[in-house]
C-alpha positions as CSV (number, residue, x, y, z in Angstrom):
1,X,-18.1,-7.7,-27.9
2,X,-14.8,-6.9,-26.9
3,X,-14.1,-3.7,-24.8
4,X,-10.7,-2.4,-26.3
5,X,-10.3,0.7,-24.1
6,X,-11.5,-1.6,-21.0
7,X,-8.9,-4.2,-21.9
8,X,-6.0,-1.0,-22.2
9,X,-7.2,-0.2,-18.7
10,X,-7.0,-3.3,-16.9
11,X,-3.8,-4.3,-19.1
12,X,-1.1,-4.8,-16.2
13,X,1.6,-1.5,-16.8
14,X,4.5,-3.9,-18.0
15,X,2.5,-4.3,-21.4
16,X,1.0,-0.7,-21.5
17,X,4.7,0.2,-21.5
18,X,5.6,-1.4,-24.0
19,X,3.0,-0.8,-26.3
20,X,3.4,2.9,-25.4
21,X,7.8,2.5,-26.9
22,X,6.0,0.2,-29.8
23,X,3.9,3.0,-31.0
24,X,0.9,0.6,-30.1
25,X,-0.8,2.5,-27.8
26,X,-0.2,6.4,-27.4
27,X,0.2,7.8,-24.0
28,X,-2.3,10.3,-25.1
29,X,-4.9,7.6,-25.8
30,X,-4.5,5.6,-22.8
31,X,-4.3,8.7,-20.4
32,X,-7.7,9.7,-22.1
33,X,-9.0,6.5,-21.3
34,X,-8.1,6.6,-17.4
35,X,-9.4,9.8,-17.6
36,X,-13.1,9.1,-19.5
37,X,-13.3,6.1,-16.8
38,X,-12.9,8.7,-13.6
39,X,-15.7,10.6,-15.1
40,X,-18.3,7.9,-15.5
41,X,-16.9,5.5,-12.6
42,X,-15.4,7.6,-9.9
43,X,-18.6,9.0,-8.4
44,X,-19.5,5.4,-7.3
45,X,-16.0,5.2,-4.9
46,X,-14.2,8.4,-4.2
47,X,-11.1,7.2,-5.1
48,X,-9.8,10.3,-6.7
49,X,-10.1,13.8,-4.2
50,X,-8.4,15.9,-7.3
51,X,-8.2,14.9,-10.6
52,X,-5.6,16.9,-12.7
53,X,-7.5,16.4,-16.0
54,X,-5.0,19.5,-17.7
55,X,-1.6,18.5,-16.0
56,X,-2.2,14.8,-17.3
57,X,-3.2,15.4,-20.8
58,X,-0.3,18.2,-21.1
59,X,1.7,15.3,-19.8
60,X,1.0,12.5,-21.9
61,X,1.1,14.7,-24.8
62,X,4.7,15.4,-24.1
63,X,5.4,11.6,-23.6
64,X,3.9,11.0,-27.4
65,X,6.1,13.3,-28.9
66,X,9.1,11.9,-27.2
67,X,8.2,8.3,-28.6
68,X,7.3,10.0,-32.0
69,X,10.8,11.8,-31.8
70,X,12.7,8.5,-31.0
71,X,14.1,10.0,-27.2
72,X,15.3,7.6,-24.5
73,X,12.5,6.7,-22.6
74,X,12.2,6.2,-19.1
75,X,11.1,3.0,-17.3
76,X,7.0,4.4,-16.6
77,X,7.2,6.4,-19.8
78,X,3.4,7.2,-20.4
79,X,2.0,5.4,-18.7
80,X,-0.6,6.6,-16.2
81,X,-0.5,6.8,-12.1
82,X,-2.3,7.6,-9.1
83,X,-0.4,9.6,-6.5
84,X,-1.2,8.9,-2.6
85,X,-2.6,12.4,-1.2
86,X,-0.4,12.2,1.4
87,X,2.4,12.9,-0.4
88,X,3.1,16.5,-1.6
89,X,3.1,17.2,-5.1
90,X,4.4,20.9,-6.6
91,X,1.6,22.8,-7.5
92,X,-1.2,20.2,-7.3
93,X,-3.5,20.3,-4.2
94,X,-2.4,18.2,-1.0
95,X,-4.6,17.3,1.4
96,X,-2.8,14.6,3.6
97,X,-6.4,13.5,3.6
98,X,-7.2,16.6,6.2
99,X,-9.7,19.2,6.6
100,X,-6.6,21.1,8.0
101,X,-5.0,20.9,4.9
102,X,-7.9,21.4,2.4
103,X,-6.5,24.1,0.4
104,X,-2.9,23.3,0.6
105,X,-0.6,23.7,-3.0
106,X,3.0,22.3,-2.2
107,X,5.7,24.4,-3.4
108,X,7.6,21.0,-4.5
109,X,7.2,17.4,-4.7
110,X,8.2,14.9,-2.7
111,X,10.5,11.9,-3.3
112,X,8.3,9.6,-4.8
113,X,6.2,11.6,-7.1
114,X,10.1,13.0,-8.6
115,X,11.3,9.3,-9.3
116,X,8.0,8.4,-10.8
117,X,7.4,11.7,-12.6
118,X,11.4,11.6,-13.4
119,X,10.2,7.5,-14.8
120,X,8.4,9.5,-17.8
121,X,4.8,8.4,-15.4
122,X,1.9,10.3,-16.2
123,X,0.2,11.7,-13.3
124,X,-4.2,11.2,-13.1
125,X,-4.3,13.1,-9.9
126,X,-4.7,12.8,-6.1
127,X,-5.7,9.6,-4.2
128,X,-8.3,9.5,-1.0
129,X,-6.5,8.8,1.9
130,X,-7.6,8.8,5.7
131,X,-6.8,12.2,7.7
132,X,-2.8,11.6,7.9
133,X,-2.8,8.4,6.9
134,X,-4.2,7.5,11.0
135,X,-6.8,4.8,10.2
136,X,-6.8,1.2,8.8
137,X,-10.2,2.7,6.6
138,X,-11.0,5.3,4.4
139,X,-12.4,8.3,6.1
140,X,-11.9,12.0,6.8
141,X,-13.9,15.3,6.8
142,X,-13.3,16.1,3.4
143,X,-16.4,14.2,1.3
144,X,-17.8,10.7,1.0
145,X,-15.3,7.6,2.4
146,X,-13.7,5.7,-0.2
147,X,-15.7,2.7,-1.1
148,X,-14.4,-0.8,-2.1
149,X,-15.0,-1.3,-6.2
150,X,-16.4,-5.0,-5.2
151,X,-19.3,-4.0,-3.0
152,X,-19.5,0.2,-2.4
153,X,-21.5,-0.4,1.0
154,X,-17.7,-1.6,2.3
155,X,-14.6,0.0,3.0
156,X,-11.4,0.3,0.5
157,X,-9.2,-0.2,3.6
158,X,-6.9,2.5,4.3
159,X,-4.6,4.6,4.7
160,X,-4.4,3.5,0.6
161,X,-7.7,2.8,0.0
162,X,-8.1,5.5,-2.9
163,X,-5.2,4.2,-4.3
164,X,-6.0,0.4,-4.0
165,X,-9.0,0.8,-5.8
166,X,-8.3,3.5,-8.0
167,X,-5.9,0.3,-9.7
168,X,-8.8,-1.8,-9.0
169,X,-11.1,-0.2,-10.9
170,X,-9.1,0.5,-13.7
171,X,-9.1,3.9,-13.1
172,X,-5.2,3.9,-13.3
173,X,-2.4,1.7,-14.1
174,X,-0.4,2.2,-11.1
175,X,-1.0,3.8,-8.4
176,X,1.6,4.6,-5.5
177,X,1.1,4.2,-1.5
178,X,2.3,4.2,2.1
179,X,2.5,2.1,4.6
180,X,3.0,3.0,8.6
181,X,0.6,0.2,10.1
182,X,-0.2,-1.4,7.4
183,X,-1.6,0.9,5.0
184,X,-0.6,-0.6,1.6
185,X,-1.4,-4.1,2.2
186,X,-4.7,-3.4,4.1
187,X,-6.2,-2.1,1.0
188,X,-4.6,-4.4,-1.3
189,X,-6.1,-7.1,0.9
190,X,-9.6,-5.7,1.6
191,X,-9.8,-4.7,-2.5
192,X,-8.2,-7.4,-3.8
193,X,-4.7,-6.0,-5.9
194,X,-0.8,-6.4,-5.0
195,X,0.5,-4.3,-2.6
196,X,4.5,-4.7,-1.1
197,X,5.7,-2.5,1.7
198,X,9.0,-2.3,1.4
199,X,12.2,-2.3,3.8
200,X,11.7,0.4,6.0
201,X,13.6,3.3,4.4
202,X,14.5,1.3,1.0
203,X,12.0,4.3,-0.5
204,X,12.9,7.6,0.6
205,X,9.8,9.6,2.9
206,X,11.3,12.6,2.4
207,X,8.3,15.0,2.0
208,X,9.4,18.1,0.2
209,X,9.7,20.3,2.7
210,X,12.9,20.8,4.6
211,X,12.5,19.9,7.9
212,X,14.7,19.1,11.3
213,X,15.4,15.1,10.9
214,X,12.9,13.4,13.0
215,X,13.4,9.4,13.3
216,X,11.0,7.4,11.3
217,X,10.5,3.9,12.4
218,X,7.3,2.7,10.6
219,X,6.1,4.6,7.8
220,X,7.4,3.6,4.7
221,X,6.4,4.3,0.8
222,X,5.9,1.5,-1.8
223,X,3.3,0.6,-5.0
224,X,-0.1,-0.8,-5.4
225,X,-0.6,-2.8,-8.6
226,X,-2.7,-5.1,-10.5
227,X,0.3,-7.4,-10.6
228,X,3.7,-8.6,-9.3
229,X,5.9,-7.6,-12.2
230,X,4.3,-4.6,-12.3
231,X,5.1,-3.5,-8.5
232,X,8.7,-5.1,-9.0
233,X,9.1,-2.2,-12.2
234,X,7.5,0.7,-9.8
235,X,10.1,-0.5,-6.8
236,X,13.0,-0.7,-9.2
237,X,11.7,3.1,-9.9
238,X,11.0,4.4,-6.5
239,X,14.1,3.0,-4.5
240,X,17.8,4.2,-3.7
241,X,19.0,6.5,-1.1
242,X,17.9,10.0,-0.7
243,X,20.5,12.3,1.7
244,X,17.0,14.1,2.4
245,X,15.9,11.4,4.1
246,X,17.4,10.7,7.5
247,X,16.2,7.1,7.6
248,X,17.1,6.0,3.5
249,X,18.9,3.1,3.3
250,X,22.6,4.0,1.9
251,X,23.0,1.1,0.0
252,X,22.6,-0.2,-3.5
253,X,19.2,-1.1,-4.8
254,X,18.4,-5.0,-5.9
255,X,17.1,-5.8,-8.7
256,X,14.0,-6.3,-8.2
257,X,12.4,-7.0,-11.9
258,X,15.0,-10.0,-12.2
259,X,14.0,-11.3,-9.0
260,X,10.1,-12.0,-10.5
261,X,11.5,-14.6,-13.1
262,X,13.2,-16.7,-10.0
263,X,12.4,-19.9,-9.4
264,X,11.2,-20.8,-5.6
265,X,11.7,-24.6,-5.5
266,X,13.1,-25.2,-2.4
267,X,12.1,-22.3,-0.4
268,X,11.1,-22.9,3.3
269,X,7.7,-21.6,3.9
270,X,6.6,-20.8,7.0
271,X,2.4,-20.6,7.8
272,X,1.2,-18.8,11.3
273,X,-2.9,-18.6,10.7
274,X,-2.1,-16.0,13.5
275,X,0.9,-14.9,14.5
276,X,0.3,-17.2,17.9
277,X,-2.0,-14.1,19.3
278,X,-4.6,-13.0,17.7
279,X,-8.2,-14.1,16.3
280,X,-9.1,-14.8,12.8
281,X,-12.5,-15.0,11.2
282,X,-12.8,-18.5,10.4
283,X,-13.9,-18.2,6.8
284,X,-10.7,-16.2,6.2
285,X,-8.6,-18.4,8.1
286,X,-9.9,-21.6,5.8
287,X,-8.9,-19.9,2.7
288,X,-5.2,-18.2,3.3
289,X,-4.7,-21.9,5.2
290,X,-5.8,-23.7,1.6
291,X,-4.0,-21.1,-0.6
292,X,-1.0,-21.5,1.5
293,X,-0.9,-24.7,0.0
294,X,0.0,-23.5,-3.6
295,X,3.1,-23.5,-2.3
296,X,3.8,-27.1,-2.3
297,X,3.0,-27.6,-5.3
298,X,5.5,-24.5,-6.5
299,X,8.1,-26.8,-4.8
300,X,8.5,-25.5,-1.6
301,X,8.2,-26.6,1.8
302,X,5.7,-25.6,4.0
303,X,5.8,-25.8,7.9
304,X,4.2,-24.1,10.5
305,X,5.6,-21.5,12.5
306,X,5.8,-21.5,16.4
307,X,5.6,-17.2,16.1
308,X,4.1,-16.3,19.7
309,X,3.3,-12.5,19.4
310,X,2.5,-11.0,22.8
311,X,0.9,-7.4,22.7
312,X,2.5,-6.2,19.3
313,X,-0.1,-3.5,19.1
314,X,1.2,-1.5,22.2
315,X,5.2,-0.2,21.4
316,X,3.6,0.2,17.6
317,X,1.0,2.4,18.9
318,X,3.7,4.8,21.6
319,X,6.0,4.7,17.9
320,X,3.4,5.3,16.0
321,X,1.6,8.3,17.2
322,X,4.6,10.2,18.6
323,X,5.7,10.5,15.5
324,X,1.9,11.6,14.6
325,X,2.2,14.1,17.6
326,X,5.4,15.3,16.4
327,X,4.1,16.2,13.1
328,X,0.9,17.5,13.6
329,X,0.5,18.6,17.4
330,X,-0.2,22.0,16.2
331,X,-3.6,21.0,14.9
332,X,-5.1,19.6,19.0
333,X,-4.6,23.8,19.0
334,X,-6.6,24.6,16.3
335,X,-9.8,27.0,17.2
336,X,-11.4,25.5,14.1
337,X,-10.9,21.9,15.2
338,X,-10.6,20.6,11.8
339,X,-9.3,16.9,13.1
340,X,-11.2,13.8,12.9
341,X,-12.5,11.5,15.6
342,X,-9.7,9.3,15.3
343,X,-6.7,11.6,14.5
344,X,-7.3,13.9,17.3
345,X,-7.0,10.6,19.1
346,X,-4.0,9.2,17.7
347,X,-2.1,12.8,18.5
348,X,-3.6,12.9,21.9
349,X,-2.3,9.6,22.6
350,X,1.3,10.9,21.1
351,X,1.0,13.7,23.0
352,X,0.9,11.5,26.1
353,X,4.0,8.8,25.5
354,X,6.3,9.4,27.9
355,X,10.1,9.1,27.0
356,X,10.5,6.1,29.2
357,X,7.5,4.7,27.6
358,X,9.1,5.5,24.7
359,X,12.4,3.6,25.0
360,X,10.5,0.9,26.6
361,X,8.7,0.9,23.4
362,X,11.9,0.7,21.3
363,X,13.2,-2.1,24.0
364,X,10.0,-4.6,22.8
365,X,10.8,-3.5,19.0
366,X,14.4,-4.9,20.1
367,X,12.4,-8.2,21.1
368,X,10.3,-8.6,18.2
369,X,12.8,-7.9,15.7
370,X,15.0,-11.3,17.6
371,X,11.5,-13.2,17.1
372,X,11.1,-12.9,13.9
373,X,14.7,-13.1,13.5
374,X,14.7,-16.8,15.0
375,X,11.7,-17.5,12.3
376,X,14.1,-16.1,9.6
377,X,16.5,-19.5,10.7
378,X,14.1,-21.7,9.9
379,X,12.5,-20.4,7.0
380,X,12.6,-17.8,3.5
381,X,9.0,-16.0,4.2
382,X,7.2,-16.2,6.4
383,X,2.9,-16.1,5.7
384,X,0.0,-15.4,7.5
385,X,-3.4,-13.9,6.5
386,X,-3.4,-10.0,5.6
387,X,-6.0,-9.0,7.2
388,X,-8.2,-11.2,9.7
389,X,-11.5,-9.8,8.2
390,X,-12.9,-9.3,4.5
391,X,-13.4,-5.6,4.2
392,X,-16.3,-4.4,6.2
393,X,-19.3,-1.6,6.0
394,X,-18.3,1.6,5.4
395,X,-20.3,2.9,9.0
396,X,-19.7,0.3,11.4
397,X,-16.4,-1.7,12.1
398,X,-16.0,-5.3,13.2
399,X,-17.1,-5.8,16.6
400,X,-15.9,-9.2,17.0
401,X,-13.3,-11.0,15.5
402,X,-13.2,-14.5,15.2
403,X,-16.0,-14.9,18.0
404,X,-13.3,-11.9,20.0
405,X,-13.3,-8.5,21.1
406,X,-11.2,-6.5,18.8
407,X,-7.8,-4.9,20.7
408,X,-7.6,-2.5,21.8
409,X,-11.1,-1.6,20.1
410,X,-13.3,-2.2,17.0
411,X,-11.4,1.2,15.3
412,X,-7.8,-0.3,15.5
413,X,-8.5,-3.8,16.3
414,X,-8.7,-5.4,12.9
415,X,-5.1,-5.1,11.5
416,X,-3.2,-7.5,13.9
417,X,-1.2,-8.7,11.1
418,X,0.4,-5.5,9.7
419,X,1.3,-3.5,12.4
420,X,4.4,-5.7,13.8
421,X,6.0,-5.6,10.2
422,X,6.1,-1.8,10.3
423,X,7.4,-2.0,13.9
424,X,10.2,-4.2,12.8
425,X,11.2,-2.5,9.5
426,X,11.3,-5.6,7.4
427,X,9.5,-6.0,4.1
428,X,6.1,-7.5,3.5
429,X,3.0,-7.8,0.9
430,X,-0.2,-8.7,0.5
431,X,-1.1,-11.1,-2.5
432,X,-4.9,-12.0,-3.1
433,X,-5.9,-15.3,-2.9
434,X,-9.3,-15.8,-2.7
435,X,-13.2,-14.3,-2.1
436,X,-15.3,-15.0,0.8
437,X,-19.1,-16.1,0.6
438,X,-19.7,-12.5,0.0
439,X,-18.0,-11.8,-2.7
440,X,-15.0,-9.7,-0.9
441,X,-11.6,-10.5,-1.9
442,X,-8.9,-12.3,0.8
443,X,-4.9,-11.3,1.0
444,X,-2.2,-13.8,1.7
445,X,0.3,-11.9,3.6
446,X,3.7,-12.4,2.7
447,X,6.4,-11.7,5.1
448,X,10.3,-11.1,4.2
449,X,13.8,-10.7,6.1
450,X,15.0,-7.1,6.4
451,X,16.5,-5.8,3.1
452,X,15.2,-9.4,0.9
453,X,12.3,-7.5,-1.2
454,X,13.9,-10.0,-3.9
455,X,12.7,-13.3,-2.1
456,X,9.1,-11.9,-1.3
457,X,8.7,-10.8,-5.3
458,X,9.9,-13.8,-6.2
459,X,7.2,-16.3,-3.8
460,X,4.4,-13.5,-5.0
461,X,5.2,-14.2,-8.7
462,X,5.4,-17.8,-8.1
463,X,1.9,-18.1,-6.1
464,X,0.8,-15.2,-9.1
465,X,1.5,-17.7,-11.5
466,X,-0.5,-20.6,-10.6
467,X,-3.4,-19.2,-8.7
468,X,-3.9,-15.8,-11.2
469,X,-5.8,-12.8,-10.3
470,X,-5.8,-10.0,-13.0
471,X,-8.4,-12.1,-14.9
472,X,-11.5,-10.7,-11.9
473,X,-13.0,-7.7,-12.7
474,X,-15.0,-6.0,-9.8
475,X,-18.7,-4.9,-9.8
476,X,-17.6,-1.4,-10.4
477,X,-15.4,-1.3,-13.4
């Protein structure tokens, strides 16, 4: 028997558009939808930490009379989204995932929730996120961890993880992230959907709130969708320079919906099973190094990288938590000590980088950025495994990797892929390609030059199109 409203909710969001400007499908009917399939599903994953059932109905009825009354509509008119709770929306609570911030109503929105409200999207609510986005999983003091839709014993990944499987799921269309160590591709990897993290500053940060310009080296917004088309249209949305934003790009904006429909016969592929550092689990490592062969049958070449990372994860980790430090310092005050394990830990450690440490940090970004530079020479992407592990349980992280201790530890250890691409700005996403013995979904991580979110669409729509995803449906759905 067929499912209608389940088909509408797993439909990728370039259809659901257009049957939404067809008069197919009203955005009142398929918000209701997203919204019936939060109440009966939701309880099972924590995806969601606020629903706005009002704001989204008030919404989509809005977007239904615009369709009815023949307006211009905008490129996410009606159709549903997720919105990271990390990222301030007016009048809607905020958490950034904190216990410090449980109660907090923003005064205005911040850059991406304008463009995709501003898109004619229709907002479903608030996604669960990590306390400030500090962790590779999904947990903070606020409720239940975010579970992975495939098996709920396991992690969605993080700092994205409500948003990865909220698109999972089907418990929205489209769903937006972040990504400062890796945070939209972990998910994406460890719950099986598209995730790109764009050029760093190609999607404005600026948070709402007007405050001194601090430099941003890592953290960078960007979608999570159940395809590659469908993250090209929420890019196209989401990109261009903000003023606001100290670190936008001033430049103009690709396009990055033609760039699906290129051809990538040709292309130079370059495959590093681990970035010449780090361990893999071997399972995973057999099936990114088989799906990594799609490729040649797409027309490319494929050779393998001599990429020799040596200890990536330490001028990350000074860049990274300064700027944690610098934004939440206040909090290693607080009498109440609302902070988790692991983000009074990454502020501590801020706390502590010394400014020579600093620019010695900045001096090995210098060096990385030249290495992957020289790869760049050679080759148009450059792929490796996401993640080096399927997702694991919710309670306990991997203690060995690939027959290794995890560096620096079992809490940070498992996202030796990611991290570098945030440290040197370029683009990157993960694609799945596969499910281990257990069921639990494996990313192919595809890596792009600096500014070329065009060449990385267009090898994700290629690999899309012969080894296709959307099709799976996970246990909880």
């Amino acid at each position: 028997m067929v499912d209608i409203d389940k088909d509408l909710a797993f439909a990728p969001a370039t259809e659901l558009k257009e049957l939404i400007a067809n008069r197919e499908v009203s955005p009142v009917e398929i918000t209701q939808i997203y919204l019936d399939r939060i109440d009966s599903l939701d309880h099972q994953l924590n995806s969601y930490l606020t629903v706005t059932y009002d704001i989204a109905l008030e919404s989509a009825k809005k977007a239904e009379k615009a369709v009815i009354d023949g307006e211009k509509l905008g490129p996410l008119h009606g159709v549903p989204i997720s919105i990271k709770d990390l990222q301030m929306t007016k009048g809607v609570k905020t958490t950034g995932g904190s216990f410090a911030y449980k109660d907090r109503v923003p005064d205005a929105d911040c850059a991406v929730v304008e463009r995709v409200l501003a898109a004619g999207a229709i907002m479903l609510g608030k996604t669960n996120t990590p306390e400030f986005g500090l962790l590779g999983a999904n947990e903070n003091k606020l409720g239940e961890p975010c579970r992975n839709p495939w098996n709920i014993e396991r992690t969605s990944g993080g700092s994205s993880g409500g948003a990865a499987a909220s698109v999972v799921a089907g418990l929205t269309s489209l769903a937006t992230g972040g990504d400062g160590g890796g945070s939209i591709r972990i998910p994406a990897s460890f719950s099986g959907t598209y995730g790109i993290k764009p050029t760093q500053g190609r999607v404005s940060s600026f948070t709402g709130v007007n405050t001194p310009a601090a430099v941003n080296y890592t953290s960078q917004q960007g979608p999570l969708t159940r395809t590659v088309r469908d993250s090209a249209l929420m890019l196209q949305v989401l990109a261009g320079f903000d003023p606001r934003d100290p670190g936008s790009l001033n430049s103009s904006v690709p396009n990055f919906i033609e760039a699906v429909e290129k051809g990538v016969s040709g292309f130079r592929v370059g495959w590093t099973p681990d970035f010449g550092y780090t361990p893999v689990d071997s399972e995973v490592a057999e099936i990114t190094e088989e799906a990594v062969k799609a490729f040649l049958e797409l027309g490319c070449t494929v050779d393998q990288s001599t990429l020799k990372l040596e200890t990536p994860f330490d001028p990350w980790l000074s860049i990274f938590t300064t700027s944690a430090f610098v934004s939440n310092g206040h909090l290693l005050d607080d009498p109440t000590d609302p902070l988790t394990w692991y983000g009074k830990w990454a502020i501590e450690n801020g706390s502590e980088v010394t400014a020579t440490e600093y620019v010695k940090a900045l001096g090995m970004r210098g060096r990385m950025i030249n290495q992957f530079l020289d790869e760049f020479k050679k080759f148009d992407v450059l792929i490796s495994p996401t993640m080096p592990t399927t997702a694991f349980s919710t309670d306990l992280y991997p203690q060995k990797i690939g027959g290794h201790d995890p560096y620096p530890n079992p809490e940070w250890g498992f996202v030796p892929f990611t991290h570098p691409i945030n440290t040197i700005g370029f683009t990157a996403a993960s694609i799945p390609c596969g499910f281990d013995s257990e069921g639990m979904p494996v990313g192919l991580h595809i890596v792009g030059r600096y500014g070329d979110e065009e060449t990385v669409l267009a090898v994700s729509a290629a690999f899309e199109s012969i080894r296709p995803w959307i099709q799976h449906r996970p246990v909880v759905s």
